[in-house]
N, C-alpha and C positions, 0 to 999 in steps of 0.2 A: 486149572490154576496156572501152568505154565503158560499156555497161550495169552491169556489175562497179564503175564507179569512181562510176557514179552513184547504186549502190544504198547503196555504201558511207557517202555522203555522205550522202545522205539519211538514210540508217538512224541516224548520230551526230546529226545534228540531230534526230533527233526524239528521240532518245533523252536529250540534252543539255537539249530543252524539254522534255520532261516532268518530267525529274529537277530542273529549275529551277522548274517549277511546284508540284512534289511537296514542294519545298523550302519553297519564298516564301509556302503556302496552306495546306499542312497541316502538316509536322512541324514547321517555326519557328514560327509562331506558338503551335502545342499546348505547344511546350518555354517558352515566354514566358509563355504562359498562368499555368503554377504556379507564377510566384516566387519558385524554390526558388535556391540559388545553383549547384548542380551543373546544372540544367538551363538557367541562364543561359549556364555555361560551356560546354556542349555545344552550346545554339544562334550563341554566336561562335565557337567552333572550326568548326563546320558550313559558317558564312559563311564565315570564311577558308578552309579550302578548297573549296568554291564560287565565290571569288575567283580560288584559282589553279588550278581547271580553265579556268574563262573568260579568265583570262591565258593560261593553254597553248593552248587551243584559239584565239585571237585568234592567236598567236602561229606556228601549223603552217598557220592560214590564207595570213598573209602569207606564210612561207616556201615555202609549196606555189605561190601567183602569181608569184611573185618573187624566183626562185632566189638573184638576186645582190645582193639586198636587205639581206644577210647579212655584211656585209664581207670574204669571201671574196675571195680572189687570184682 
């Protein structure tokens, strides 16, 4: 069961940094690149949600340490 919960973590983290790298190095900047206004708007929509996977995934972090962190009865 450990090996399972560690593979699983590990596997979102890497998957989380590449897709964040993937983000911040090539396809944002390429869409920045052309100046265009549709391609503006697709690299701030990109960002915001890029924002809130890392709010979700900050957020299943705490909750997964700290069950009761939650204001739970």
């Amino acid at each position: 069961m450990l090996a399972t919960k560690l593979t699983l973590i590990l596997l979102g983290a890497l998957l989380y940094l590449s897709g964040s790298a993937c983000w911040f190095f090539w396809i944002g900047p390429r869409l920045l690149a052309d100046g265009e206004t549709a391609d503006i708007i697709y690299a701030f929509v990109g960002t915001c949600i890029w924002l809130l996977i890392s709010f979700g995934f900050i957020v299943h972090i705490i909750k997964t340490s700290r069950p009761s962190a939650g204001g739970g009865r």
